[in-house]
N, C-alpha and C positions, 0 to 999 in steps of 0.2 A: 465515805472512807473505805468502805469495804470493796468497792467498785475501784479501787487505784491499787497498782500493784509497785509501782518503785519506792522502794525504798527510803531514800531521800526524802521522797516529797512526805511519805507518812511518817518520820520522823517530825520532821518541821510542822504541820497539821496538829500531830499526840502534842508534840511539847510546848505548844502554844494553843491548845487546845480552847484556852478562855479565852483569849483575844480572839481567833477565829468566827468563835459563838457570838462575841459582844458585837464586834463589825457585820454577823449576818441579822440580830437582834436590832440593830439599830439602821440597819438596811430596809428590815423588815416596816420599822418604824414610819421609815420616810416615803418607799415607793408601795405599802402595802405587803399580801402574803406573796410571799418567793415560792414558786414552785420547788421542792428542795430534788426533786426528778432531773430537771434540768437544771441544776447549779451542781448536781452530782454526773450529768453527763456531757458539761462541759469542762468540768475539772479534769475528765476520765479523757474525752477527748481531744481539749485545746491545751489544757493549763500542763498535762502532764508530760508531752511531746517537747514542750516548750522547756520544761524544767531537766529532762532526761540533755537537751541537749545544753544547755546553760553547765548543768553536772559534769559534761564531760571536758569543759575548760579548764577543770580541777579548780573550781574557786572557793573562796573562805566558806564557811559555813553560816556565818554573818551575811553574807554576799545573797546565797538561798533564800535568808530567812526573808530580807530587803524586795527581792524580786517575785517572790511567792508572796506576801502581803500587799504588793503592787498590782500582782495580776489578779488576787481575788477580789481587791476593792473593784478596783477594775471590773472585774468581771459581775459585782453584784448590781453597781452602779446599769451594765449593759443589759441583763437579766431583766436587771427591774422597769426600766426602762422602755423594757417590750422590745428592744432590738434585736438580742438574741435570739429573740423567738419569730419576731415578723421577719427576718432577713438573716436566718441561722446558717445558713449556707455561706454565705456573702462572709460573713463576720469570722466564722469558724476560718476560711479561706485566709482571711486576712490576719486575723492572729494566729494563723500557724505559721508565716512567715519571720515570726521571732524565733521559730524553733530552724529558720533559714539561716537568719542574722543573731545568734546568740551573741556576741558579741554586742550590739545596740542593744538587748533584751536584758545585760548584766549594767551597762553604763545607763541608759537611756527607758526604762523600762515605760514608763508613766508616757513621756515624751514621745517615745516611738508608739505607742498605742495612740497616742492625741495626732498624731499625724498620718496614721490608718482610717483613723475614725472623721477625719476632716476630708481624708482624696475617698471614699465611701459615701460622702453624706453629699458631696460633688455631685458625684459621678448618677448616685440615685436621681438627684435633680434629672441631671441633662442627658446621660447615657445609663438607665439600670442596667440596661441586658449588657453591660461591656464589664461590671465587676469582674466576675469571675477569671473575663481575661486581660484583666489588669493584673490583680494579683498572680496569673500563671507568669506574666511579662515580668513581674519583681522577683520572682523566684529563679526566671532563669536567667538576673543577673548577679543572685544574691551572693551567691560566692566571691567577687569583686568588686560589694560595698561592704568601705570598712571602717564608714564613719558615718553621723545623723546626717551630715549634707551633702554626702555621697548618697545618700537613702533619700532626702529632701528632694534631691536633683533628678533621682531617676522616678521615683514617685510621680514628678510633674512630667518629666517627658513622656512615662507610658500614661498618664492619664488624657495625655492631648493625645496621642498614639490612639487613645480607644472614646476620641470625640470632644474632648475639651478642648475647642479650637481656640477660646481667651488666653489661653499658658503661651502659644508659640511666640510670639513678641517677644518675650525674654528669656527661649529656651539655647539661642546661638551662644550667648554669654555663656550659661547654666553649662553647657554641654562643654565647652571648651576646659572648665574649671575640674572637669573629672579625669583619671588615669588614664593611659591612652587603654590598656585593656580593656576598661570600664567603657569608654566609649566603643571601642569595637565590640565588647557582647550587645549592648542598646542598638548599633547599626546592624546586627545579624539577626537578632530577636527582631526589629521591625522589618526585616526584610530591603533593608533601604543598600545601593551598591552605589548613590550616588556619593558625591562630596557632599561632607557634612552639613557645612557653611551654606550651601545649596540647597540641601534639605531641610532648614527650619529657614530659612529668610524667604522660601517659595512655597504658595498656601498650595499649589495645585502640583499633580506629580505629566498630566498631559501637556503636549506641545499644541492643542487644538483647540477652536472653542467647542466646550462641552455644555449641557444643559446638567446642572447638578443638585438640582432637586429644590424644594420649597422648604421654608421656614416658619413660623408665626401661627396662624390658625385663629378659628375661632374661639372666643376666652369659655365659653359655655362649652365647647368640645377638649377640653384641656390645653387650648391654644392659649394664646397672649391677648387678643385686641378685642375688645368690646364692637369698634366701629372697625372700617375698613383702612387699612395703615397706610400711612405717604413716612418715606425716607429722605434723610440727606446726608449729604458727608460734612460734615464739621470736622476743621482741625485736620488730623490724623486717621479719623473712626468712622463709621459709619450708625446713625441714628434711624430710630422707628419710631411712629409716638402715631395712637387712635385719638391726641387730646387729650384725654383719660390720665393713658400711661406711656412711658418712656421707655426705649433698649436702646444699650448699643449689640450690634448684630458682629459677629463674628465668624468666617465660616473658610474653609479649607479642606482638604484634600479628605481628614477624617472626621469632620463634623460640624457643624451649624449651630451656636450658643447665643442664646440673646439674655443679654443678659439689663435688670432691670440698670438704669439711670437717671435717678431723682434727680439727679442736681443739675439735669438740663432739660430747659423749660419747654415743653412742647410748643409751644406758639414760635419760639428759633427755630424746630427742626420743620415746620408747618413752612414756616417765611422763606426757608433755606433751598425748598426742595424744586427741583428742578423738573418741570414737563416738557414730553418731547414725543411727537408722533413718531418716528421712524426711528428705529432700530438696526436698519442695514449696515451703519459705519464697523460697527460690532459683531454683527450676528451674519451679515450677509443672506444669501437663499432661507437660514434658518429664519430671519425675520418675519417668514411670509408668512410662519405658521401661527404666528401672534397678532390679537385685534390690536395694534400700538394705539389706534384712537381711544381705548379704553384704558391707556397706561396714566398713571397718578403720579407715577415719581420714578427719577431713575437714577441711580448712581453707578459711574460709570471709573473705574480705578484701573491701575496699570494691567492688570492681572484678573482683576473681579468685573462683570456686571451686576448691578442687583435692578431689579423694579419691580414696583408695587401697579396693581389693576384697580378701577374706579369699584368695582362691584367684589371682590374678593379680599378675603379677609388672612391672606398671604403675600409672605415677600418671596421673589422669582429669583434662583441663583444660575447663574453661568460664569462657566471658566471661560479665561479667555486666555488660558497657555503659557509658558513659562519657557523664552525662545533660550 
């Protein structure tokens, strides 16, 4: 308490002073002892930014009291959790954006924190090092979201923006659904000058083939595949599977996601998977520089190559342009 200097918030804090105490007691209960250090320098630092600016909407007092018991559950739940603490930067980052969108922080407060805390716990999966500028991407369109599914929508665009390449499939929809302003700060914040329609239906931004890196790994090295992986394209998607275990593989301009799929039986994607020495039809000169006799599997799509090698515990991406 002593450490907060607005007003407001130590009001609402003094005059609920026992409920405060019972929900930190009964916090204490569930996750253990609370550093009370760090619940007092995250009040000082996240909670009070957030509430300074909610204040300055001029709303009820009631409205306060609602959004301040929100964020401290909230926030004890994160605390105790060890989140706050293992990824304080990240989090803090992320809930200062309410004090961006005051507006969803007064309507949506619980909601908008569950939906921080869902593209966060993504992104930690498959991109850590891209939080921080995910969240700088939501800020610099926050001023022209002015609702949860204007926030929903731009949330998914920059989080495939910074490597979740499974979002794009249904970001053309998403993206069309927002104000055209809305869409122009999202097309200047990414950098993108092309047509929109053009940008989320095309994984690659080169007109070449390009080699664009590997995916997969060894499972003992923080990779996926126990044994060495064969691919095939089922359907729509593209599958991986050592036997073991199953992905489907996603990958594009800003990132390479495999993501796990139980419900298709590795023995299908094993049966499916097509072998082929040469690679020239695709790759051309580039071909020469690959043993193709050691290729396991190859999927071959309008826009994509992928293929898997007999001894390596990687799948091989190349662009193949976007005329």
């Amino acid at each position: 308490m002593e450490k907060i200097s607005f007003p407001p918030l130590i009001a609402e804090l003094s005059e609920n002073s026992a409920l405060y105490n019972q929900w930190y007691n009964e916090s204490e209960m569930k996750f253990g002892n609370l550093d009370s250090h760090v619940i007092a320098n995250w009040m000082v630092e996240v909670i009070e930014p957030i509430i300074k600016a909610i204040v300055a909407l001029d709303v009820a007092s009631e409205k306060i009291h609602e959004v301040v018991k929100a964020l401290y559950l909230e926030s004890l739940k994160l605390i105790g959790s060890g989140m706050a603490i293992r990824y304080k930067d990240e989090y803090k980052e992320a809930w200062l954006l309410l004090a961006k969108m005051p507006n969803l922080a007064v309507k949506f407060p619980i909601k908008t924190i569950a939906l921080l805390h869902d593209v966060l716990l993504n992104l930690e999966v498959h991109a850590p090092e891209k939080t921080i500028q995910w969240c700088q991407l939501v800020e610099s369109s926050s001023t022209e979201i002015k609702t949860i599914e204007d926030f929903k929508i731009v949330g998914r665009i920059y989080a495939w923006n910074c490597g979740l390449a499974h979002l794009r499939i249904r970001l053309k929809n998403d993206f069309e659904n927002l104000s055209e302003s809305l869409q122009q700060t999202i097309l200047d914040a990414i950098g993108s000058s092309k047509n929109a329609s053009h940008f989320f239906e095309n994984p690659w931004a080169n007109n070449a083939t390009k080699f664009e890196g590997v995916q997969g790994g060894f499972k003992g090295s923080t990779g996926f595949f126990e044994d060495p992986p064969v691919l095939a394209q089922i359907g729509e998607y593209i599958f991986a599977t050592d036997s073991k275990s199953s992905y489907a593989l996603f990958a594009d301009q800003f990132g390479k996601v495999l993501l796990p799929a139980n419900s298709v039986d590795s023995t299908d994607i094993s049966l499916s998977a097509k072998r082929i020495t040469n690679l020239e039809k695709w790759l051309g000169k580039n071909s020469n520089e690959i043993d193709t006799s050691a290729i396991s599997s190859v999927v071959a799509t309008r826009d994509t190559l992928v293929f898997t090698l007999q001894n390596s515990y990687f799948i091989y991406l190349y662009s193949l342009g976007n005329a």
